[in-house]
N, C-alpha and C positions, 0 to 999 in steps of 0.2 A: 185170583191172586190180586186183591186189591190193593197191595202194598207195592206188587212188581209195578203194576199200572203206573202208581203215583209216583214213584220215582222212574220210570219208561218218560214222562209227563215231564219232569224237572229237567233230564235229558238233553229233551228237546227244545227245552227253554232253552236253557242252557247254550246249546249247538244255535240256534238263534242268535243268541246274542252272539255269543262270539264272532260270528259272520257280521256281524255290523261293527264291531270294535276293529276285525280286521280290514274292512274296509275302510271305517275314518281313518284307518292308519296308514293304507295307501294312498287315500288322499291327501292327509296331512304332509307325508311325506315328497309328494311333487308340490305343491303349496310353498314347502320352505326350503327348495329346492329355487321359486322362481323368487322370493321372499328375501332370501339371500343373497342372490343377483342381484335385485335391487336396492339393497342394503347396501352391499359391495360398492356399486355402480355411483351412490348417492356421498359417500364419503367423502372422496376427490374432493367434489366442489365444497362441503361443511370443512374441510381442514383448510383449503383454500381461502375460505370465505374468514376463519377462524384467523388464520397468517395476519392478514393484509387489515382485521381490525386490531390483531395484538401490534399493529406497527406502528397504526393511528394513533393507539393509545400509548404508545412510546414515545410518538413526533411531536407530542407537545404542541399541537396545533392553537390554531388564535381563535378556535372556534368550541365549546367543552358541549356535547351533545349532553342531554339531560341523562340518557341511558347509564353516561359513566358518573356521575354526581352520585355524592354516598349523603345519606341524610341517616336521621334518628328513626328505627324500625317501629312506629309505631299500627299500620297496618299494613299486613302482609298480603300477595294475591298467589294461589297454587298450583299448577297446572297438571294434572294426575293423568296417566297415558295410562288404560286398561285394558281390556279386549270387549267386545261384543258380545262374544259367546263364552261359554263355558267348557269344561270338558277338557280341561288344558292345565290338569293336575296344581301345586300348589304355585302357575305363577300369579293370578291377582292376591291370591291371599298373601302372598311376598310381599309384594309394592302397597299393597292395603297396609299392611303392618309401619312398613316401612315412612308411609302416611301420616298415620296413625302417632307414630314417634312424633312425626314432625311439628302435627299440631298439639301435640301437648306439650314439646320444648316450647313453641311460638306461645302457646297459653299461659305456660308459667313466666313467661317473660313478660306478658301484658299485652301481646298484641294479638290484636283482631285478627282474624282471617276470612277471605273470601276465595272462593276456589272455579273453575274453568273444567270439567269434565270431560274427558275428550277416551271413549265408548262407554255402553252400558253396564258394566259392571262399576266402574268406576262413581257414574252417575248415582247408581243404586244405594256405592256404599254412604257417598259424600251427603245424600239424603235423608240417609238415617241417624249418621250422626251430627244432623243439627249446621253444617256451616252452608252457607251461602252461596247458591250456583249461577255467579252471574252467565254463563253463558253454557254450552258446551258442542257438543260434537259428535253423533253417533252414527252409526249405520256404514261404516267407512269402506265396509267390503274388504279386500284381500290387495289393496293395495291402494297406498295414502293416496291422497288428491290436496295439493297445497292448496286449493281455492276453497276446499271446504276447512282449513284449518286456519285461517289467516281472520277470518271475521270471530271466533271465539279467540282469539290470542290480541286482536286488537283491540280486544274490549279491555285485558289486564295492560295494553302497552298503551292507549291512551287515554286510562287512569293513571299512572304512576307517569307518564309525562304531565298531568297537571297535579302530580303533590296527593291525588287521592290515598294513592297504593304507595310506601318505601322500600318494596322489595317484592321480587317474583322467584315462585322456589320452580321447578321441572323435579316430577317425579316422575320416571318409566321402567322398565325393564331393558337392562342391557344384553346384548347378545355375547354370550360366551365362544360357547361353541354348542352342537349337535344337544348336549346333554350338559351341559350349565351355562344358566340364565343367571344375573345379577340384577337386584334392585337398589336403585339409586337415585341420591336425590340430589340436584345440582342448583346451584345461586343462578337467576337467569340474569336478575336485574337487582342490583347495580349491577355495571358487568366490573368488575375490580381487577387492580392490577395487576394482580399477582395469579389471575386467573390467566388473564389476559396474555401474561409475561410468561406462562406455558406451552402457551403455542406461538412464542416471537422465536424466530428462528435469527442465528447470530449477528445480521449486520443491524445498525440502524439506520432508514433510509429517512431521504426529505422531498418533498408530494410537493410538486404543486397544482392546485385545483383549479378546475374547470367545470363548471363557470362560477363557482365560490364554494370554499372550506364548509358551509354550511350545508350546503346543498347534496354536495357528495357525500357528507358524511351522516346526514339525516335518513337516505336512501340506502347506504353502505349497510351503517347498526341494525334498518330493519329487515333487511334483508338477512343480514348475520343474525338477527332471533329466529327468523324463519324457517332458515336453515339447520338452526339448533334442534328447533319443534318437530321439523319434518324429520329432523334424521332420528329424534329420538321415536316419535310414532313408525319409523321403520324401521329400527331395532326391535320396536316391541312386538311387531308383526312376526318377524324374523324369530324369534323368541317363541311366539304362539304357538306359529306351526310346529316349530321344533317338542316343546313340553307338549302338544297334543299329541303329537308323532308316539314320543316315549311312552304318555298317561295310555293310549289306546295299544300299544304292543304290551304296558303290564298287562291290562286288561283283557288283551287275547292269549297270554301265557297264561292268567289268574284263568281263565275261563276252560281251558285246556285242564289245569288241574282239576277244576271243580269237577270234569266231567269223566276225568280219570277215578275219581273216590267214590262218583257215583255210583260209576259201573260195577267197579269194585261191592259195592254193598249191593246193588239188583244181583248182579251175581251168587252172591253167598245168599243174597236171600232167595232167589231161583232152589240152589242147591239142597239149603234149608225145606223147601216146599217139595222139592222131588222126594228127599230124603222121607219126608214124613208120611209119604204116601207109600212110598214103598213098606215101611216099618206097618201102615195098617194094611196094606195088601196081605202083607208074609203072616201078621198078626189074626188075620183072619180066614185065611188057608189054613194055618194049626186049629183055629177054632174048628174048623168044620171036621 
């Protein structure tokens, strides 16, 4: 029965895999479990951090950091947050897309772009379509590390402090929840007011600085971009595990079915094969 054989054979491919899709699926699912905690844990201080610049930018200080100066867009710098791996159903091809839009509004406006990679997919796709990687970021493992994201993001913040760069976009994947992920794409730089004036919370206060307006508030901004980058490459973490969680439980349900139709058709063709032997048995008892 070399027909039972080859499907007996697909089987057990089949039962195979499924064992490995159920497994990244447990792992995925304690992954953004601890993913999420730190996601959680990391917010506090970026809403914090967010408050006390939207206040600066309110106070009207005697000091104007170059971060809030709004100039003519003529080159743009992008910072694309991906994942590393794959196998985590449609979220880069989301944030790719969503990319993808970006620089063809920024193209048809006239303006150059150069972009910052921060994992290998991202890197991957930025390469093939042609724009410019001044720096990036990969290898980041399962949970960010601010010292490894601070040297490719200071490469766009100290361009656009000397007039290189007039604008930084942040694109990542937002965390929803378990089962929706958002991709979106935020203004980093300039930071503008009305950004700004989103997270001012109702009074307006007046600072005084120690040991000068400039000083704190040079250390303040990059800190507050830091905090932006970091929380958004731990949103996108957050995000990963979750979409591989989901992509690998379809894939053990799809793999489940596959192996229910199988059986289904080895069966009948079993039956089929008994069948036919019996019909030349009987056939051949008459003969004699």
């Amino acid at each position: 029965m070399a027909v039972g054989k080859e499907i007996r054979g697909k089987i057990a491919s089949v039962e195979n895999t499924k064992k490995i899709t159920k497994a990244m699926e447990m792992v995925a699912a304690s992954k953004m479990r601890k993913a999420q905690e730190r996601m959680l844990a990391a917010r506090p201080y970026s809403e914090k951090v967010r408050n006390i610049a939207a206040h600066l930018g309110e106070a009207n200080p005697e000091y104007k950091h170059p971060f809030m100066q709004l100039h003519d867009v003529k080159k743009a710098g992008v910072i694309v947050v991906t994942t590393d791996k794959g196998l985590c159903g449609g979220l880069n091809t989301n944030v790719l897309r969503v990319v993808t839009n970006k620089l063809r509004d920024l193209q048809v406006d006239g303006v150059t772009v150069e972009a910052v990679a921060i994992g290998n997919k991202g890197l991957g796709f930025l390469s093939r379509s042609g724009v410019k990687v001044l720096s990036q970021a990969t290898g980041l493992g399962d949970q960010p590390h601010l010292e490894k994201l601070i040297g490719p993001v200071k490469t766009l913040l100290d361009q656009y402090a000397q007039g290189k760069i007039n604008a930084v976009y942040l694109c990542y994947t937002k965390f929803i929840n378990t089962m929706k992920q958002e991709a979106v794409v935020e203004q980093l730089l300039p930071l503008s007011s009305e950004d700004m004036r989103a997270h001012k919370t109702g009074a307006s206060w007046e600072y005084i600085y120690e040991p000068d307006a400039q000083t704190v508030i040079d250390d303040l901004l990059v800190r507050y971009i830091e905090s932006l980058v970091y929380q958004a490459v731990a949103e996108n973490m957050a995000s990963e595990q979750s979409a591989r969680m989901v992509a690998m439980k379809a894939a053990t349900d799809n793999a489940g079915n596959v192996i229910s139709e199988l059986k289904l058709v080895y069966n009948k063709t079993r039956q089929a094969a008994i069948t036919t032997e019996l019909s030349e048995i009987v056939a051949g008892a008459a003969a004699v």
